[in-house]
PyMOL commands that place a pseudoatom at each C-alpha (Angstrom):
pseudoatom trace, name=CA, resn=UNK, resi=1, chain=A, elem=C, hetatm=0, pos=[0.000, 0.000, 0.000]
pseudoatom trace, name=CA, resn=UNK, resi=2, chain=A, elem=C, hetatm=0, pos=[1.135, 3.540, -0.796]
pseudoatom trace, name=CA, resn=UNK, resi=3, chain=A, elem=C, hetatm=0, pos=[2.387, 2.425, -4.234]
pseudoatom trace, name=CA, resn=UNK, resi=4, chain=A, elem=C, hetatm=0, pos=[2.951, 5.240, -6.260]
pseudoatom trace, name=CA, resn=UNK, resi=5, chain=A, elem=C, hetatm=0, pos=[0.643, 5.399, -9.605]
pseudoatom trace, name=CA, resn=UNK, resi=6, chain=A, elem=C, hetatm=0, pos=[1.174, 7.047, -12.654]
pseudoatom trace, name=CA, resn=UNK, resi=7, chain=A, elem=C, hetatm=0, pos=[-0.177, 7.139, -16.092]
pseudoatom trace, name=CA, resn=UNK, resi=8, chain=A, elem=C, hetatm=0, pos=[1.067, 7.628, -19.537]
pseudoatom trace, name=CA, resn=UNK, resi=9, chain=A, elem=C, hetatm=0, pos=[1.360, 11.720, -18.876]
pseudoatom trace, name=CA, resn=UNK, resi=10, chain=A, elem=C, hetatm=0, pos=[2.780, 11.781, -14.879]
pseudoatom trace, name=CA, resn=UNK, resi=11, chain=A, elem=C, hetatm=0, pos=[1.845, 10.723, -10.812]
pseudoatom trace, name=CA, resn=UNK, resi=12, chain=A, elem=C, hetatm=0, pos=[-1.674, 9.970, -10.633]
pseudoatom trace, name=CA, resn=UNK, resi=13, chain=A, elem=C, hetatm=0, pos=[-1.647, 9.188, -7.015]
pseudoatom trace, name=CA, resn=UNK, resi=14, chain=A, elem=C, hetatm=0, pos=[-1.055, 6.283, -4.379]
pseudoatom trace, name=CA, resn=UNK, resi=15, chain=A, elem=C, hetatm=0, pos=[-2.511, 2.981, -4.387]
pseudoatom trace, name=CA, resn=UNK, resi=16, chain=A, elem=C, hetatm=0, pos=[-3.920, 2.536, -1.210]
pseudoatom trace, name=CA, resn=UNK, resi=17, chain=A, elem=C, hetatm=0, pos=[-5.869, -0.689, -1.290]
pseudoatom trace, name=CA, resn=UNK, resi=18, chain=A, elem=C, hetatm=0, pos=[-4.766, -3.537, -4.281]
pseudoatom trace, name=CA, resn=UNK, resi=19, chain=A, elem=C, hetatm=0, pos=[-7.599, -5.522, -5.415]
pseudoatom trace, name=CA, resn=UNK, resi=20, chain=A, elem=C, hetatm=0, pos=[-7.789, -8.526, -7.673]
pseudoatom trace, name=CA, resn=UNK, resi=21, chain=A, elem=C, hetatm=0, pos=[-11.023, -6.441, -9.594]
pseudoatom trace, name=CA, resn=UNK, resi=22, chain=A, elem=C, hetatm=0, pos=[-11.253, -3.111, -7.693]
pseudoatom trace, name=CA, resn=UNK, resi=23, chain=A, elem=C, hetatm=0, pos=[-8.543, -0.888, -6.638]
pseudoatom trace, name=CA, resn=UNK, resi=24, chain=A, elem=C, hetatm=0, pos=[-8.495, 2.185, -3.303]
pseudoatom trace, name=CA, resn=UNK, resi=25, chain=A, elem=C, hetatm=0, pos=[-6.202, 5.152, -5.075]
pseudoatom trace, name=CA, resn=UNK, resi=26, chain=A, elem=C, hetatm=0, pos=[-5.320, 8.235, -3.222]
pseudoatom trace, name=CA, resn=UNK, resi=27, chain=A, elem=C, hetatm=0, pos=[-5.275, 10.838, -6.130]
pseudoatom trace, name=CA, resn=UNK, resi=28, chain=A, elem=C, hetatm=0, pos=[-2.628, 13.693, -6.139]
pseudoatom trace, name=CA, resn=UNK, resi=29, chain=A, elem=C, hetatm=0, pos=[-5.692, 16.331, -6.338]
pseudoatom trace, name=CA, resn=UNK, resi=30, chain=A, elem=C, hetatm=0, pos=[-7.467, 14.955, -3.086]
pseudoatom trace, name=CA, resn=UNK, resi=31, chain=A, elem=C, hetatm=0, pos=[-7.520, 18.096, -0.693]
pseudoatom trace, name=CA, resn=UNK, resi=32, chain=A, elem=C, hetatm=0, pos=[-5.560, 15.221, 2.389]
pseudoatom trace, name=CA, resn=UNK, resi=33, chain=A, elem=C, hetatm=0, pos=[-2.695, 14.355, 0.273]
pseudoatom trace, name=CA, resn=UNK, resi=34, chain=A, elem=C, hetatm=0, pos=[0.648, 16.555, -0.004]
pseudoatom trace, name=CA, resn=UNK, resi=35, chain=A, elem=C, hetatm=0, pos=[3.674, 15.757, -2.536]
pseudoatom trace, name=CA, resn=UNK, resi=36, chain=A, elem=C, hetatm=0, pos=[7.052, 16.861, -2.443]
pseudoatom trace, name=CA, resn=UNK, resi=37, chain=A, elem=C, hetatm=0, pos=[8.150, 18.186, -5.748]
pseudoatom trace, name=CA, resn=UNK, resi=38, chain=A, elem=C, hetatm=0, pos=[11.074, 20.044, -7.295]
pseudoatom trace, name=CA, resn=UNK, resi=39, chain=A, elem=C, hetatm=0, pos=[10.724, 22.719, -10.259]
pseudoatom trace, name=CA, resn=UNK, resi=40, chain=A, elem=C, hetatm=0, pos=[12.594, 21.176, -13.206]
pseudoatom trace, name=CA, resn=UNK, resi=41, chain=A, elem=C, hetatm=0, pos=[14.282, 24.508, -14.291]
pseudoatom trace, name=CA, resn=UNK, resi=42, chain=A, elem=C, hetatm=0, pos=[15.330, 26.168, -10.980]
pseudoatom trace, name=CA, resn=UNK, resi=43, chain=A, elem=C, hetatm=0, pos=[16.107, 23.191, -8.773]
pseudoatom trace, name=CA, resn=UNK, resi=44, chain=A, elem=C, hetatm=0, pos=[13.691, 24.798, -6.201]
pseudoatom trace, name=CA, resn=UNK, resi=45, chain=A, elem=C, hetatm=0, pos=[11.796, 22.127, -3.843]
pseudoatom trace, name=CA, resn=UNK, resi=46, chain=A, elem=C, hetatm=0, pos=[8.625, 22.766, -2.371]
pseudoatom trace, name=CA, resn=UNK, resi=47, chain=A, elem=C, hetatm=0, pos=[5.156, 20.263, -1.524]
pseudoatom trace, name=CA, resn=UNK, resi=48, chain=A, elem=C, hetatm=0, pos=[2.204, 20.379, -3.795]
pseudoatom trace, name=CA, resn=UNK, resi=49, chain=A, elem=C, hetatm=0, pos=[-1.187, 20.004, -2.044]
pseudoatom trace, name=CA, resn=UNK, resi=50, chain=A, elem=C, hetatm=0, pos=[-4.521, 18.596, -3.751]
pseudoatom trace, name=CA, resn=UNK, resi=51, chain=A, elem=C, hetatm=0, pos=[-7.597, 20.877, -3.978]
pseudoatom trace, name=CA, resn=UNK, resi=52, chain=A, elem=C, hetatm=0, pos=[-10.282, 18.470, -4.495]
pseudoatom trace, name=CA, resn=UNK, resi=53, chain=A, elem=C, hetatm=0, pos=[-10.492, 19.555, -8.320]
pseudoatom trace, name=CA, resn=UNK, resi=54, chain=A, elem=C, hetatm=0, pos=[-8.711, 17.065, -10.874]
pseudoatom trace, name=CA, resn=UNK, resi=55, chain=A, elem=C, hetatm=0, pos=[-7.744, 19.563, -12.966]
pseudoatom trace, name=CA, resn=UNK, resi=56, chain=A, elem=C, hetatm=0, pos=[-5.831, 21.685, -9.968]
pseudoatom trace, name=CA, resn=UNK, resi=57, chain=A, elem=C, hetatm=0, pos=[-3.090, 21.357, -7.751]
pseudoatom trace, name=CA, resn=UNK, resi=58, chain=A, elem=C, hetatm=0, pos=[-1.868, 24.133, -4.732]
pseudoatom trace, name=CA, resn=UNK, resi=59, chain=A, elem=C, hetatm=0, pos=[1.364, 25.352, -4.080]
pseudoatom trace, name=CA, resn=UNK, resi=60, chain=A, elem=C, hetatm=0, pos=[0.923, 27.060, -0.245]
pseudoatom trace, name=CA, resn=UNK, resi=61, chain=A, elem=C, hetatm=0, pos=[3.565, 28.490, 2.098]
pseudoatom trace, name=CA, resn=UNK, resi=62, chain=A, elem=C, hetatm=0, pos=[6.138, 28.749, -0.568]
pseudoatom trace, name=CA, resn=UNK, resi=63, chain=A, elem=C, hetatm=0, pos=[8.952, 31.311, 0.341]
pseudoatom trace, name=CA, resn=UNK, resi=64, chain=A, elem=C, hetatm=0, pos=[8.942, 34.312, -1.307]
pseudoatom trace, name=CA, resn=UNK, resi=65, chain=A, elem=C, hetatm=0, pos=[11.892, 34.238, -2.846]
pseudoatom trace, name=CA, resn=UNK, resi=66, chain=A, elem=C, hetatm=0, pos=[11.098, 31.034, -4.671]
pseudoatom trace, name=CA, resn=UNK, resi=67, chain=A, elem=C, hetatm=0, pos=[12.156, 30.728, -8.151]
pseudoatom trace, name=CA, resn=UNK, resi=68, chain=A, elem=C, hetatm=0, pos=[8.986, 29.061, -9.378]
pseudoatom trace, name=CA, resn=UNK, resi=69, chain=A, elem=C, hetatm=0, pos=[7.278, 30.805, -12.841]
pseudoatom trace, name=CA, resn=UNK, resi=70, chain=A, elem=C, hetatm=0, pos=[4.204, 29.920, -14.632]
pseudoatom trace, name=CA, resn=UNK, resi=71, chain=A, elem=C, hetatm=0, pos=[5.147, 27.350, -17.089]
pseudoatom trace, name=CA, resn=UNK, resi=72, chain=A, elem=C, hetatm=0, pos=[7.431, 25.202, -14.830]
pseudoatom trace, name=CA, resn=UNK, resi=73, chain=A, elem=C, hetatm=0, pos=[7.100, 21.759, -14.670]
pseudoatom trace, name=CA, resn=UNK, resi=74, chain=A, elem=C, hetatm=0, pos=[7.294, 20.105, -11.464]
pseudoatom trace, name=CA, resn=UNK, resi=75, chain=A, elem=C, hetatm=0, pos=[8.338, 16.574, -10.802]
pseudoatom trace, name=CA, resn=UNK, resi=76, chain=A, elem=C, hetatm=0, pos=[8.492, 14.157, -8.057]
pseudoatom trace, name=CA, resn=UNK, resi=77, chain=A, elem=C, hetatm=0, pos=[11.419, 15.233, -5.478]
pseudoatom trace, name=CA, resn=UNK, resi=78, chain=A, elem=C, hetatm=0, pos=[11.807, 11.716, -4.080]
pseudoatom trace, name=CA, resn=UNK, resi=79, chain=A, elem=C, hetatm=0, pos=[12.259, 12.935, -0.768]
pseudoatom trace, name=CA, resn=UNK, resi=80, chain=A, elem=C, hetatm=0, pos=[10.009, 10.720, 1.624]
pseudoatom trace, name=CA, resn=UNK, resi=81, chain=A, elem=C, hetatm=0, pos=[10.450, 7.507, -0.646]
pseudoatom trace, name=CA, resn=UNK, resi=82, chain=A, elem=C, hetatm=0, pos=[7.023, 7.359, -1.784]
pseudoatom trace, name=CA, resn=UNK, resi=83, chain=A, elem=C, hetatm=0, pos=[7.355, 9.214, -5.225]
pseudoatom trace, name=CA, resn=UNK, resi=84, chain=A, elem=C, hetatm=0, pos=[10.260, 8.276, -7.141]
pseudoatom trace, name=CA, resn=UNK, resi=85, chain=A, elem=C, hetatm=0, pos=[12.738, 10.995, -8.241]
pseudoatom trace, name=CA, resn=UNK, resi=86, chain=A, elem=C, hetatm=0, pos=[11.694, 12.320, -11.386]
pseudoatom trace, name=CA, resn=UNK, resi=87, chain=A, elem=C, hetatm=0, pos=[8.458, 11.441, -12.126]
pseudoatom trace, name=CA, resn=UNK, resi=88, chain=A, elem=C, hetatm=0, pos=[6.571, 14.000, -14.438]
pseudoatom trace, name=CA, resn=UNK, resi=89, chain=A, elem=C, hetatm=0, pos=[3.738, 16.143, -11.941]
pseudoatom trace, name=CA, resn=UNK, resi=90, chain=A, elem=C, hetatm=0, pos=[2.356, 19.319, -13.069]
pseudoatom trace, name=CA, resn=UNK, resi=91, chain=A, elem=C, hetatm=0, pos=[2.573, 22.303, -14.847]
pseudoatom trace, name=CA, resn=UNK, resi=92, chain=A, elem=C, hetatm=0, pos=[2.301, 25.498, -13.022]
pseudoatom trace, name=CA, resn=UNK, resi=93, chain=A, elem=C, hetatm=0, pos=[-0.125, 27.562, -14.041]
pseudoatom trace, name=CA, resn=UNK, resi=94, chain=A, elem=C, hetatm=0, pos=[0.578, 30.801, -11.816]
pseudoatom trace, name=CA, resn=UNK, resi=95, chain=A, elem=C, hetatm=0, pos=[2.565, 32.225, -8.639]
pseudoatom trace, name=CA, resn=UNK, resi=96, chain=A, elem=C, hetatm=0, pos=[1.233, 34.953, -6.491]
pseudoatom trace, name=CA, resn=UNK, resi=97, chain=A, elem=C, hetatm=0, pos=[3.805, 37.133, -4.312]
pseudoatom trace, name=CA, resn=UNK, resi=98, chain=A, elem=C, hetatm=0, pos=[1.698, 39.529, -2.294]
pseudoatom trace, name=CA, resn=UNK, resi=99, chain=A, elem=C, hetatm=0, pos=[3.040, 42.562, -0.720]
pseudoatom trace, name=CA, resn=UNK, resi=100, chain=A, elem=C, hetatm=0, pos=[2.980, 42.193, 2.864]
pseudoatom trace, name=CA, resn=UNK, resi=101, chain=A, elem=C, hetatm=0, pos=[2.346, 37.925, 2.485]
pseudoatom trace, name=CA, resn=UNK, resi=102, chain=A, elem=C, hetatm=0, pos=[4.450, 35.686, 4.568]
pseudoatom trace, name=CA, resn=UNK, resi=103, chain=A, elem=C, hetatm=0, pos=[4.606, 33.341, 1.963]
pseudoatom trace, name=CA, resn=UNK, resi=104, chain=A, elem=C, hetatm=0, pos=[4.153, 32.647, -1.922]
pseudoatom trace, name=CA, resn=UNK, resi=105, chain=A, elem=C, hetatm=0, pos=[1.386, 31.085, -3.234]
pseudoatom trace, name=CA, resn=UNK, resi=106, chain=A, elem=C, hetatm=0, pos=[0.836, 29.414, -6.566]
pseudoatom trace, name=CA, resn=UNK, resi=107, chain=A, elem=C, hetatm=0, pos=[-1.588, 27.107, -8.896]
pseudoatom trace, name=CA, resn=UNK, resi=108, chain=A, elem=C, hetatm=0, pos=[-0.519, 23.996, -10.478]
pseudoatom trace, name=CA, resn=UNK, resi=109, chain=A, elem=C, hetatm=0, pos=[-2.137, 21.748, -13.433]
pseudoatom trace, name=CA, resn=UNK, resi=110, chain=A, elem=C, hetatm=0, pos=[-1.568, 17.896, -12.937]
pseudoatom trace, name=CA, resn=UNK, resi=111, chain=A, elem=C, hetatm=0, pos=[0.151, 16.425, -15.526]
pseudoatom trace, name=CA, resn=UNK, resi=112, chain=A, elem=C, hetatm=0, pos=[-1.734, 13.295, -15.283]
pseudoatom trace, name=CA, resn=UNK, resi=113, chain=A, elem=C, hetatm=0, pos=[-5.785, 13.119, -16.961]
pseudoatom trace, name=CA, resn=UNK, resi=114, chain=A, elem=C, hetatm=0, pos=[-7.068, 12.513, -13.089]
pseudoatom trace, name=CA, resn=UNK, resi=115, chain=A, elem=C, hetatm=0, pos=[-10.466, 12.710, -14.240]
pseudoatom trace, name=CA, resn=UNK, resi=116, chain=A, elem=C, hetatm=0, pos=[-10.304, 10.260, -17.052]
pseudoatom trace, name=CA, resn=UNK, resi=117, chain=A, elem=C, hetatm=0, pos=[-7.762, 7.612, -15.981]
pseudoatom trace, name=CA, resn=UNK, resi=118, chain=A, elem=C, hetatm=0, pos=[-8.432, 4.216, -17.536]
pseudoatom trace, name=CA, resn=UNK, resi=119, chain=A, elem=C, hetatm=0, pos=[-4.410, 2.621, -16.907]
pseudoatom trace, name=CA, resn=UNK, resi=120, chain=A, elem=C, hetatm=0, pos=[-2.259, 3.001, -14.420]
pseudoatom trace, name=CA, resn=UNK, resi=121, chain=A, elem=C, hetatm=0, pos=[1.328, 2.023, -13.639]
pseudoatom trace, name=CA, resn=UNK, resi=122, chain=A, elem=C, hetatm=0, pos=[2.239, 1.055, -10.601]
pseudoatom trace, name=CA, resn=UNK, resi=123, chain=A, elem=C, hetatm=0, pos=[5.916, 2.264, -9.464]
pseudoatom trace, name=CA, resn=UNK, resi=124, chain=A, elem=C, hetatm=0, pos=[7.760, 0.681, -6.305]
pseudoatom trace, name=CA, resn=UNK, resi=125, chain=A, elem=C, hetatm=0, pos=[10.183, 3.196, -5.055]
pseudoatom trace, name=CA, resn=UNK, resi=126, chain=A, elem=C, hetatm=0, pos=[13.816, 2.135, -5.324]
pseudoatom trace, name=CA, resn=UNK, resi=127, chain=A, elem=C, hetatm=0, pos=[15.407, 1.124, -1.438]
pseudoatom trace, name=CA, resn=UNK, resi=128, chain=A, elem=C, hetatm=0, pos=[18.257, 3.011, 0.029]
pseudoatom trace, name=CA, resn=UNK, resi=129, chain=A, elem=C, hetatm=0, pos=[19.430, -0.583, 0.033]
pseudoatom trace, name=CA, resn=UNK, resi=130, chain=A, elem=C, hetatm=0, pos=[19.496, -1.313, -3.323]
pseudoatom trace, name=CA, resn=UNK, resi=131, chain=A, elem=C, hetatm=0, pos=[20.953, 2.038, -4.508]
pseudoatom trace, name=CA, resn=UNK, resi=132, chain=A, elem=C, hetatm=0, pos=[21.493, 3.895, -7.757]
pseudoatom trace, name=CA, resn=UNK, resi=133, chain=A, elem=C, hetatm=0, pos=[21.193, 1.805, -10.913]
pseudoatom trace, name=CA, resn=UNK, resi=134, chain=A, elem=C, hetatm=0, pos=[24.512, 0.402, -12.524]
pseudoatom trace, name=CA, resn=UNK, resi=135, chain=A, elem=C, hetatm=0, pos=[25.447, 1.545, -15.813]
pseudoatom trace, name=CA, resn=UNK, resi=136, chain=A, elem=C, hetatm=0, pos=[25.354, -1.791, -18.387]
pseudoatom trace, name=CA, resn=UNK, resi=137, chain=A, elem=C, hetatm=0, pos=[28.867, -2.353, -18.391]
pseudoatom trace, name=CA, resn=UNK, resi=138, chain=A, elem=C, hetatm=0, pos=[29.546, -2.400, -14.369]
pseudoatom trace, name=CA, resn=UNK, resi=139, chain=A, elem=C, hetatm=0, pos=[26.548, -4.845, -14.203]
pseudoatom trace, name=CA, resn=UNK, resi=140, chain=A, elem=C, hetatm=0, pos=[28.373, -8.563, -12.813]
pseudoatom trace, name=CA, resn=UNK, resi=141, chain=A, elem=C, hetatm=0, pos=[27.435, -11.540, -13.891]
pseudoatom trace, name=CA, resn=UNK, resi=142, chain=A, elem=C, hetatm=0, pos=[25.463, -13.903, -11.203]
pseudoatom trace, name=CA, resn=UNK, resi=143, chain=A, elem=C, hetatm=0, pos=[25.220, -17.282, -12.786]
pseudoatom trace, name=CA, resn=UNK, resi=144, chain=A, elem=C, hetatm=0, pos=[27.625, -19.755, -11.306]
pseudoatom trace, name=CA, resn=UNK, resi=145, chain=A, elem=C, hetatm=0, pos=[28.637, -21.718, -13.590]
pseudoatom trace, name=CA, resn=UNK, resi=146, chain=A, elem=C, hetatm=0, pos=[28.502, -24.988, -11.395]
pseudoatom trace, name=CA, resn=UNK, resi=147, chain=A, elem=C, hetatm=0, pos=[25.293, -24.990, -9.751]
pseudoatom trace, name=CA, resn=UNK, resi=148, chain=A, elem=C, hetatm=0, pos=[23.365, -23.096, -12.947]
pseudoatom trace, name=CA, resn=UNK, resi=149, chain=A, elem=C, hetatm=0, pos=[22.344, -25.562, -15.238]
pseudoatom trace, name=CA, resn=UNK, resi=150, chain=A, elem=C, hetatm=0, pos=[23.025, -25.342, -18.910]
pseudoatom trace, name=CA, resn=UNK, resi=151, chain=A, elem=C, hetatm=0, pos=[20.086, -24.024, -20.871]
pseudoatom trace, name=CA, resn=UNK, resi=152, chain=A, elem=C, hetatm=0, pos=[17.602, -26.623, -22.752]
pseudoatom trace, name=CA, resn=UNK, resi=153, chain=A, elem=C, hetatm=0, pos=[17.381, -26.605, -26.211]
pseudoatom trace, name=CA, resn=UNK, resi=154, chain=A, elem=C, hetatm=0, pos=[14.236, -25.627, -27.408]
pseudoatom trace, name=CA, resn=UNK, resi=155, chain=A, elem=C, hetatm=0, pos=[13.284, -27.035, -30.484]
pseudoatom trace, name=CA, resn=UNK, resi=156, chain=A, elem=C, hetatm=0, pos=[13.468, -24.132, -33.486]
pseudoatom trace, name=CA, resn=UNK, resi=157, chain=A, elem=C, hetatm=0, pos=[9.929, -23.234, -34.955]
pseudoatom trace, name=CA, resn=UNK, resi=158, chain=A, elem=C, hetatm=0, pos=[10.020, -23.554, -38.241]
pseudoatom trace, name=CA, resn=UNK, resi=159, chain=A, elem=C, hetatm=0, pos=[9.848, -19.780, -39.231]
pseudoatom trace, name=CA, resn=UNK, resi=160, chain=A, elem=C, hetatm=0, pos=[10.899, -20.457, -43.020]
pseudoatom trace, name=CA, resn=UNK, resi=161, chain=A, elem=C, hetatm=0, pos=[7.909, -22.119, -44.313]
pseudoatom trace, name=CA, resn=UNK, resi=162, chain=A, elem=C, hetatm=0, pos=[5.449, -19.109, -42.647]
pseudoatom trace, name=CA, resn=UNK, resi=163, chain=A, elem=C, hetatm=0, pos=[8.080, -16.806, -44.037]
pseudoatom trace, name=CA, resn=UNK, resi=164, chain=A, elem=C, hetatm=0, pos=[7.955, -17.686, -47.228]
pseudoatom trace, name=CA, resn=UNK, resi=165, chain=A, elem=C, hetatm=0, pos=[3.798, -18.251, -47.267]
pseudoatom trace, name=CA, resn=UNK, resi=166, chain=A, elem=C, hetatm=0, pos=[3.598, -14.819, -45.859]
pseudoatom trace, name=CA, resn=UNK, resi=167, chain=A, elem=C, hetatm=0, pos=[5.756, -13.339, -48.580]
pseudoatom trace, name=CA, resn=UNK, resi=168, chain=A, elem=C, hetatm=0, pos=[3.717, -15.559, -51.098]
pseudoatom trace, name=CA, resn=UNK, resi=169, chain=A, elem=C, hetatm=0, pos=[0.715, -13.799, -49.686]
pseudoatom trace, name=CA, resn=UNK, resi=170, chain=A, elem=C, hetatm=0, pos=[1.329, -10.067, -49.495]
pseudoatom trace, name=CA, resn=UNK, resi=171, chain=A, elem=C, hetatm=0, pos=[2.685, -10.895, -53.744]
pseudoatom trace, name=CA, resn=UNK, resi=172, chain=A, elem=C, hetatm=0, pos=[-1.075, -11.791, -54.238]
pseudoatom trace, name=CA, resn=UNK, resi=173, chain=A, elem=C, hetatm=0, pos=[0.136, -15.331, -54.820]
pseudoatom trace, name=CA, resn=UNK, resi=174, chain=A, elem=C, hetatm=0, pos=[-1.376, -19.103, -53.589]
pseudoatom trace, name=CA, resn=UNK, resi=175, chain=A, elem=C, hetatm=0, pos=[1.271, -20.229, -50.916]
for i in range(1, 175): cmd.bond("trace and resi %d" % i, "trace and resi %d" % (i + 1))
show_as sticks, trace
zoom trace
């Protein structure tokens, strides 16, 4: 539980409950849930709250000073483990800096279609354990050459014969 969703556009929320038929999700734009985020141009890291609207996310008690513009995307800070690094958020929409404010406030558009979601991906954050992936070439082998057995031989499907049928075919020829 707490599985971190997304879909093909960004975070879609947290699965809550997993169900052979029916699913619980927390979405991103439900007003209880908070997610940290940093802004992909500046760096800056801040939390994103849901408003209860799918198509609208709240950025609250932002310093002002923040370098966070209209236009920035925002993506999943990683920090509490929940989100992965990375993963594609929202778009903001628009920062207010008030005269005499303690703090900045701003409007953000989930990436994600939260109000017509039909697949999700489910996205297991990576341990502190397991660390950073290896590049190809550091990756080790594991087998052990003793105690792995050799690999059966499968016997080969004859792809020749539905080759050459196939290519009779698309010639507008009998096979």
């Amino acid at each position: 539980a707490g599985t971190a969703l997304i879909d093909a556009s960004g975070v879609v929320g947290q699965l809550i409950e997993p169900g052979r038929h029916r699913s619980v999700v927390l979405l991103i734009s439900d007003p209880g849930h908070g997610l940290p985020v940093v802004d992909a141009r500046s760096g800056e890291r801040t939390l994103l709250y849901g408003t209860g609207e799918s198509d609208q996310l709240a950025l609250r008690s932002m310093p002002l000073t923040a370098d966070i513009e209209a236009g920035d995307l925002l993506l999943s800070s990683g920090i509490g483990g929940r989100f992965p690094a990375g993963l594609p958020v929202a778009r903001v929409r628009s920062v207010e800096r008030s005269a005499g404010a303690p703090h900045a406030r701003g409007v953000a558009e989930p990436l994600a279609a939260l109000g017509r979601l039909r697949e999700l991906l489910a996205v297991a954050p990576r341990s502190e354990a397991e660390g950073p992936p290896l590049p190809d070439h550091r990756l080790e082998s594991t087998e052990d050459p003793v105690t792995d057995p050799e690999p059966v031989d499968e016997p080969a499907i004859p792809t020749a014969e539905v080759s050459d049928a196939a290519a009779a075919t698309e010639a507008g020829q009998q096979p």
